[in-house]
C-alpha positions in Angstrom: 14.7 -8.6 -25.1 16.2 -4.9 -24.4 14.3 -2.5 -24.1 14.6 0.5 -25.9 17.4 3.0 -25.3 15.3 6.6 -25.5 16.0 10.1 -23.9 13.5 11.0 -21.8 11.2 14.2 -23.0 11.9 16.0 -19.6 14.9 16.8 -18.3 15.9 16.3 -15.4 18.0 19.0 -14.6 15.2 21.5 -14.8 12.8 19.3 -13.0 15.0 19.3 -10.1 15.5 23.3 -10.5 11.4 23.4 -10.6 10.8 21.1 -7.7 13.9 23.2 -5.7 11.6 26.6 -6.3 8.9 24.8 -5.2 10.0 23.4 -2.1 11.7 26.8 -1.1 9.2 29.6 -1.7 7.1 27.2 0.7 8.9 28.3 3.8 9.2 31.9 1.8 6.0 32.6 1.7 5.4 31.6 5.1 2.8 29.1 4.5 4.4 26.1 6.2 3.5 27.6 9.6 0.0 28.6 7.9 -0.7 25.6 7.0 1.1 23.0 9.2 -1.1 24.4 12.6 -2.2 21.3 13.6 1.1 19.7 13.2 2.6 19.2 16.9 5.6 21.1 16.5 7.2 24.3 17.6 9.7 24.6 14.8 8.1 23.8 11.0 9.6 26.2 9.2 13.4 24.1 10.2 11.7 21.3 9.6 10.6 21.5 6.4 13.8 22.5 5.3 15.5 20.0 7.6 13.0 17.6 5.3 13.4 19.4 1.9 17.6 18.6 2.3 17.2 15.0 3.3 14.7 14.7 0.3 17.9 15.6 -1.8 20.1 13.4 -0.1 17.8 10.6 -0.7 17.5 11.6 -4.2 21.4 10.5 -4.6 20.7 7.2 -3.0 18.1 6.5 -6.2 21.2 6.7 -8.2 22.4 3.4 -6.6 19.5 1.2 -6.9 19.9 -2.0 -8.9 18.3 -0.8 -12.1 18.9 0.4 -16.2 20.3 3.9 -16.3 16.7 5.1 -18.0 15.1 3.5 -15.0 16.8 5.7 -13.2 15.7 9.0 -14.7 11.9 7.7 -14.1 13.0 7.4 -10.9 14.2 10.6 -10.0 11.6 12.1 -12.0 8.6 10.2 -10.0 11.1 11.1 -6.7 10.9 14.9 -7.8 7.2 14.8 -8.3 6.9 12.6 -4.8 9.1 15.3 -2.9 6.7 18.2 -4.1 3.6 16.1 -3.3 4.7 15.4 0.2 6.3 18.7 1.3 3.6 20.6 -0.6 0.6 19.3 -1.9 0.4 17.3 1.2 0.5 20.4 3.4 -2.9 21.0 2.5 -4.5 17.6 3.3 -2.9 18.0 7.0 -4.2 21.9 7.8 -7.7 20.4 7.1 -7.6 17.5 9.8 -7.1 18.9 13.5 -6.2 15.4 14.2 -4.4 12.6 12.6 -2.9 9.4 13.5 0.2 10.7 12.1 0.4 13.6 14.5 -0.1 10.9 17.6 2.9 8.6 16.0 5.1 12.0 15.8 4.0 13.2 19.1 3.9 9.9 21.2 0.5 10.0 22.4 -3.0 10.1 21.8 -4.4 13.6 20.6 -8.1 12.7 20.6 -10.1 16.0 20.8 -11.7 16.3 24.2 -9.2 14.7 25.9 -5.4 15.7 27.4 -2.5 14.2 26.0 -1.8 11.0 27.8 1.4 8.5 27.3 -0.2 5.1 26.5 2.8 3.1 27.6 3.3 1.5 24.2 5.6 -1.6 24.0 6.5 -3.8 20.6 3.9 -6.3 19.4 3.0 -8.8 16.8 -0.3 -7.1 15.5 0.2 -3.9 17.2 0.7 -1.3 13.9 0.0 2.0 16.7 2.6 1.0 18.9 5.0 -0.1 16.1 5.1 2.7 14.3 4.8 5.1 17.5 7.5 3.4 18.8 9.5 3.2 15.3 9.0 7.0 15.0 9.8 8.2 18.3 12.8 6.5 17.9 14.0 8.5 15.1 13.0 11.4 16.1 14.8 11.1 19.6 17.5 9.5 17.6 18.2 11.7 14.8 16.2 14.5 16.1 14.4 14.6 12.9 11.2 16.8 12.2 7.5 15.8 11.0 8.2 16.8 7.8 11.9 14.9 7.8 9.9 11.5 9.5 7.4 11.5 7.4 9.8 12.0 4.0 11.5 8.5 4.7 8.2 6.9 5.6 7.5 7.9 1.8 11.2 6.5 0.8 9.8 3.6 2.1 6.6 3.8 -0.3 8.6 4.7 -3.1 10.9 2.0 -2.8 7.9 -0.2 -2.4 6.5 0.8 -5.9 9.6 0.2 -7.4 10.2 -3.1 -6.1 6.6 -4.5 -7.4 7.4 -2.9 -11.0 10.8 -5.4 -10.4 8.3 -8.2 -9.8 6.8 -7.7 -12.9 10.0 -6.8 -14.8 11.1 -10.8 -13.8 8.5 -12.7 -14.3 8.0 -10.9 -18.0 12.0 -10.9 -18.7 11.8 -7.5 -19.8 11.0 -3.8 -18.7 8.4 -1.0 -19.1 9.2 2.3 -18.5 5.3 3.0 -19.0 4.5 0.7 -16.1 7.0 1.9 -13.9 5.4 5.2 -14.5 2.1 3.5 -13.1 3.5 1.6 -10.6 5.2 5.2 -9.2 2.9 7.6 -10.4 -0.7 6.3 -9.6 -2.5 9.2 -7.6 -3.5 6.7 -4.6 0.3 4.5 -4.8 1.6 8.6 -4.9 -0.1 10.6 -2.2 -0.7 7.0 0.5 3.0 5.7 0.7 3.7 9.2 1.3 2.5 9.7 4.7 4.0 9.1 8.2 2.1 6.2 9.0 1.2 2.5 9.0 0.5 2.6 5.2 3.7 3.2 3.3 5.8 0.0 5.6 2.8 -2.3 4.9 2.7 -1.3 0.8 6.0 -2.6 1.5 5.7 -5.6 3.0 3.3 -6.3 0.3 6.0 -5.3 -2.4 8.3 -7.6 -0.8 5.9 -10.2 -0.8 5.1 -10.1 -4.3 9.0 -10.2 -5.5 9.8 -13.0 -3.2 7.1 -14.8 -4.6 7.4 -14.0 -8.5 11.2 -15.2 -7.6 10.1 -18.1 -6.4 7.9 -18.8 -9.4 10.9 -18.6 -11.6 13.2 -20.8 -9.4 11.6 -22.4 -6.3 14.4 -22.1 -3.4 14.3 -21.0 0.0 16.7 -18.5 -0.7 14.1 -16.7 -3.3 11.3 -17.2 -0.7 12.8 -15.4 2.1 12.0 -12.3 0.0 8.4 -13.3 0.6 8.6 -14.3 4.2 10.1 -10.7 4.7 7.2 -8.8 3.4 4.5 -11.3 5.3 6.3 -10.7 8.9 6.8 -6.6 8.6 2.8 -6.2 6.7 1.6 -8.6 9.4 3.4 -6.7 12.4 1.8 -4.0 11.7 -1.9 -5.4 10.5 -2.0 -8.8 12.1 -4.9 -10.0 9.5 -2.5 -9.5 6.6 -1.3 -12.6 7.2 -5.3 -13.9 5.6 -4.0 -12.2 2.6 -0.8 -13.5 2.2 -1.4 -17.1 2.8 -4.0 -18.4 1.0 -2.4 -17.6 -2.5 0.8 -19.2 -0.7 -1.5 -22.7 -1.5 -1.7 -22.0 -4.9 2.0 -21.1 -5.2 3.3 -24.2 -3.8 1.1 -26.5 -5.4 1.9 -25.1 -9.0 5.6 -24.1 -8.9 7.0 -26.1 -5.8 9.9 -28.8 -5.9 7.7 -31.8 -7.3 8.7 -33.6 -4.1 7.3 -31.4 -1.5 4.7 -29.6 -3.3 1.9 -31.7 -1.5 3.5 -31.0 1.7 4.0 -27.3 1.4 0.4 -26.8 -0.1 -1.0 -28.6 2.9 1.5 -26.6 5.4 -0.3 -23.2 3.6 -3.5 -24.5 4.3 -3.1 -25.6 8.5 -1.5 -21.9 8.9 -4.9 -20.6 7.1 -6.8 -22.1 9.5 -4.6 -21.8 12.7 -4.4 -17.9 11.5 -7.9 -17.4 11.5 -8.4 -19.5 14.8 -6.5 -17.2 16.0 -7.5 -13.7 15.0 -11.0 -14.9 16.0 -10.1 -15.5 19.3 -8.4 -12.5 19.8 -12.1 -10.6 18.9 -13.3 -12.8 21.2 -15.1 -15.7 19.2 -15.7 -18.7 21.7 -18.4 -20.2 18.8 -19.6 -20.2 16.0 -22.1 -18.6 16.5 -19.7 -15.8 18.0 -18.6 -15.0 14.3 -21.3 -12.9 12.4 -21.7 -10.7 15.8 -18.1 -9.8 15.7 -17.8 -9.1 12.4 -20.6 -7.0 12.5 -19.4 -4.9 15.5 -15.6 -4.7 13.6 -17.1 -3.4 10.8 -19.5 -0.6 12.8 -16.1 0.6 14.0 -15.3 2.4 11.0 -18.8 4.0 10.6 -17.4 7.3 11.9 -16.5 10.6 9.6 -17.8 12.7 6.6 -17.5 9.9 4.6 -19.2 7.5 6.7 -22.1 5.2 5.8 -24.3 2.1 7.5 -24.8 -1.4 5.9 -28.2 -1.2 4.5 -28.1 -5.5 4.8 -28.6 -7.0 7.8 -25.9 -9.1 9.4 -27.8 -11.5 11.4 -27.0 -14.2 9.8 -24.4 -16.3 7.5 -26.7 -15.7 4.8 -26.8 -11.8 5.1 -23.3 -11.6 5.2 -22.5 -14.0 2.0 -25.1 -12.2 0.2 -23.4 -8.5 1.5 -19.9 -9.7 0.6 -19.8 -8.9 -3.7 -21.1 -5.1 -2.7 -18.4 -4.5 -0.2 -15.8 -5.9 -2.3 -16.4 -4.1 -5.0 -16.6 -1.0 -2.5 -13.2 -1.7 -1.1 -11.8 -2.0 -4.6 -13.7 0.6 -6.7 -15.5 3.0 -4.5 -15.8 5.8 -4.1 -16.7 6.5 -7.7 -16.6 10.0 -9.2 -19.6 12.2 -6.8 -20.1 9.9 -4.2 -17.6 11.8 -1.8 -18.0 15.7 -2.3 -14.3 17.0 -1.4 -11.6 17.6 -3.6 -10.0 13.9 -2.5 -13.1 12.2 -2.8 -13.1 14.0 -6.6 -9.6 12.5 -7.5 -10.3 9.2 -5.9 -14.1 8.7 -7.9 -12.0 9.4 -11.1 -9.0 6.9 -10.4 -11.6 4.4 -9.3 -13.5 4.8 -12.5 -10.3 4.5 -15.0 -9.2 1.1 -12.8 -13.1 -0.3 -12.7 -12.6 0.7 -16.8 -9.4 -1.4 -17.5 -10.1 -4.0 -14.9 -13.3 -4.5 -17.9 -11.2 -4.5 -20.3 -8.3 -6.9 -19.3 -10.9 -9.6 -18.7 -12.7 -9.0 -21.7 -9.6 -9.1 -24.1 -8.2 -12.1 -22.3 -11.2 -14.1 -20.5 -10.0 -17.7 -19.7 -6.9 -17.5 -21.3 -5.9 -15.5 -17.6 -5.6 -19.2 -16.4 -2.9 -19.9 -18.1 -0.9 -17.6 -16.7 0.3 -18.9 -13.0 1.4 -14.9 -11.9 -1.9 -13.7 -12.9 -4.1 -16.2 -11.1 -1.5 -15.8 -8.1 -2.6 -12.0 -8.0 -6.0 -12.4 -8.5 -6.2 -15.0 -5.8 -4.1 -12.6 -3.9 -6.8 -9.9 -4.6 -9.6 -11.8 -3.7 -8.9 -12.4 -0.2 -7.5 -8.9 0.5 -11.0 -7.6 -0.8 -12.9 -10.3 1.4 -11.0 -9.3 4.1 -11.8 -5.5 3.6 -15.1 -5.6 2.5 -16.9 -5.0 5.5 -14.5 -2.3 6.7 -14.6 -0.3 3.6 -17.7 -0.4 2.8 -18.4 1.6 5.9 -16.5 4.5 5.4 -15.7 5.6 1.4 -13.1 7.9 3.0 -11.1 5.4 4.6 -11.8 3.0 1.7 -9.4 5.0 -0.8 -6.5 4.9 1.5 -6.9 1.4 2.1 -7.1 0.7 -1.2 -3.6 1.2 -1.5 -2.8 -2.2 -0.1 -4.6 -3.5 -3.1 -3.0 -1.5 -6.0 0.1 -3.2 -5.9 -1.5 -6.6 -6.9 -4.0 -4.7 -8.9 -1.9 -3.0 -11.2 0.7 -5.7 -11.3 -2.2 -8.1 -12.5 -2.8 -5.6 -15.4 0.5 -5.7 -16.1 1.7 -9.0 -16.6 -2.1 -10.3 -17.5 -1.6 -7.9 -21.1 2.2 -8.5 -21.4 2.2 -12.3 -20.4 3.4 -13.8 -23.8 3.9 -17.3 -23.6 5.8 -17.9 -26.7 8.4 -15.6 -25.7 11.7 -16.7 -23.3 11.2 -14.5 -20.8 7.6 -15.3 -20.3 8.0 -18.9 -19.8 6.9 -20.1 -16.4 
């Protein structure tokens, strides 16, 4: 089934004239240097620019992605409004933080107020996102000699990409495009602003984009070759957040055990499972579990980690036993999935995020309302909902402490989120490309 052949109602052309103005009566008006004062660099006013030319160049680079030439106008349209979001908008976000972790990564140390500048003597790791992406960045900078602004620009290229590659997910397992989802999957305010920033964020979104492809390819045709895709994305998310990996494979169970070759199905099911449990074995004992008893202490202490910040709250239930953390678990996963809600952070952010929570609490209602059981019976759908499950298990304790750090965490989630929307409203199975 084609999809419709329309012109776009903006044009492109004057788009890219709009974001151009934009972008250059920044460093006109003198407010990159204004507003960039906690950045750690002597020259921002060269680097923006340095940044606002490598954002064009990049803009070419769309043009030869694997897609429909309509795709490709949402594309540089969403790159457009991406570019003045992250060389603009963004400005704004970083003069009001006198430190960030992206400022350490660009740097190459620590800049904890309080405290001089000290090298850490980072070295690669499985696990170790801070020294990765330290590493990673202070590579290209020394490399390239690229600026904050330039750095940070193809950590959102990276983001982007990632948000186009789960709309391809989709896209196959349905047999046939949505320019209105590809607008969603670019355009959502959290998928927009998060995969934008030089950090950890944007490489793990796409890990997680990678993931989903390899496995929606799988689910068509189960070969090795289509699961590489998959064991791509689970290596770079878990390289840089080692408990990923608790994500990625328990749906990996379900995935083998519904759409494997008949013959090894059992096998590879069971396989999922032992790596489950060796995983967690592991990740335990790095925290420092020697019992069980070990367990509801540590993740008590992990979670108190993040009570820090304006946005910052306690658990109001105890955690001294299994019982008070079972019974805590449905509030902090709907925290890490919904919250905050519209009010319950009082800053422009928190603002945007309360009303983006609302709208996906809203049609996450509705898509189980109008389709209830019948989700079942669609193998992607339970595969992202199994998928969502454990990441909000996982994050429930962490996100529930601070609302702040929930909504950019959150952005690990929106990829399966919106994808389950998706493909749970357009799955129709008496159409060929639907067919599982």
């Amino acid at each position: 089934m084609k999809p419709t052949q329309r012109g776009l109602p903006i044009d492109l052309k004057s788009l890219g004239l709009a974001v151009g103005a934009v972008l250059i009566s920044l460093p006109l008006s003198g407010a990159i240097k204004k507003l960039g004062a906690n950045i750690p660099s002597h020259a921002l006013l060269e680097g923006h620019i340095q940044a606002t030319l490598i954002g064009a160049l990049l803009a070419f680079s769309i043009l030869l992605w694997p897609s429909q030439q309509n795709e490709k106008k949402i594309l540089l349209m969403a790159w457009g409004i991406k570019l003045c979001v992250v060389l603009g908008a963004m400005l704004f976000y970083e003069n009001n933080y006198l430190t960030l972790d992206a400022y350490s990564y660009y740097a190459g140390y620590g800049l904890d107020p309080g405290s001089a500048p000290r090298d850490h003597g980072y070295s690669l790791g499985i696990g170790t996102g801070t020294a990765n992406i330290t590493l990673l960045t202070q590579f290209i900078k020394n490399s390239f000699g690229l600026s904050y602004h330039a750095i940070k620009l193809l950590y959102a290229y990276a983001g982007f990409a990632a948000c186009w590659i789960t709309y391809r997910a989709g896209a196959l397992i349905l047999g046939r495009s949505s320019f209105i989802w590809l607008c969603v999957m670019l355009l959502t305010p959290s998928m927009l602003f998060w995969t934008g920033i030089l950090g950890k964020d944007p490489l793990v979104v796409l890990g997680i984009a990678l993931y989903i492809y390899g496995s929606a390819r799988y689910l068509k045709q189960p070969t090795f070759r289509n699961f590489g895709w998959a064991i791509t994305g689970i290596v770079l998310a878990s390289v840089l957040r080692l408990w990923m990996a608790l994500v990625f494979v328990p749906p990996l169970v379900f995935l083998f055990a519904c759409c494997g070759p008949k013959r090894y199905r059992g096998a590879l099911a069971f396989g999922a499972a032992i790596t489950i449990v060796i995983a967690a074995i592991g990740l335990a004992a790095m925290r420092g579990v020697t019992s069980p008893s070990d367990i509801v202490p540590m993740l008590a202490k992990v979670s108190q980690q993040w009570a820090e910040g304006g946005s910052a709250q306690k658990i109001e239930i105890p955690f001294t036993s299994i019982g008070g953390l079972v019974a805590f678990i449905p509030l902090g996963a709907f925290t890490a999935l919904y919250r905050p809600l519209p009010l319950e952070v009082s800053n422009a952010f928190g603002l945007l995020a309360g009303m983006e929570n609302l709208c996906l609490l809203a049609f996450s209602a509705y898509v189980f309302i109008r389709k209830g059981f019948r989700l079942l019976k669609n193998p992607f759908a339970v595969f992202l909902l199994i998928c969502l499950i454990c990441w909000c298990l996982l994050y429930s304790l962490i996100s529930f402490q601070n609302l702040g750090t929930a909504s950019r965490f959150k952005v690990q989630a929106l990829p399966f989120l919106l994808l389950f929307f998706w493909t749970s409203l357009a799955h129709r199975p008496d159409l060929p490309g639907d067919h599982q």
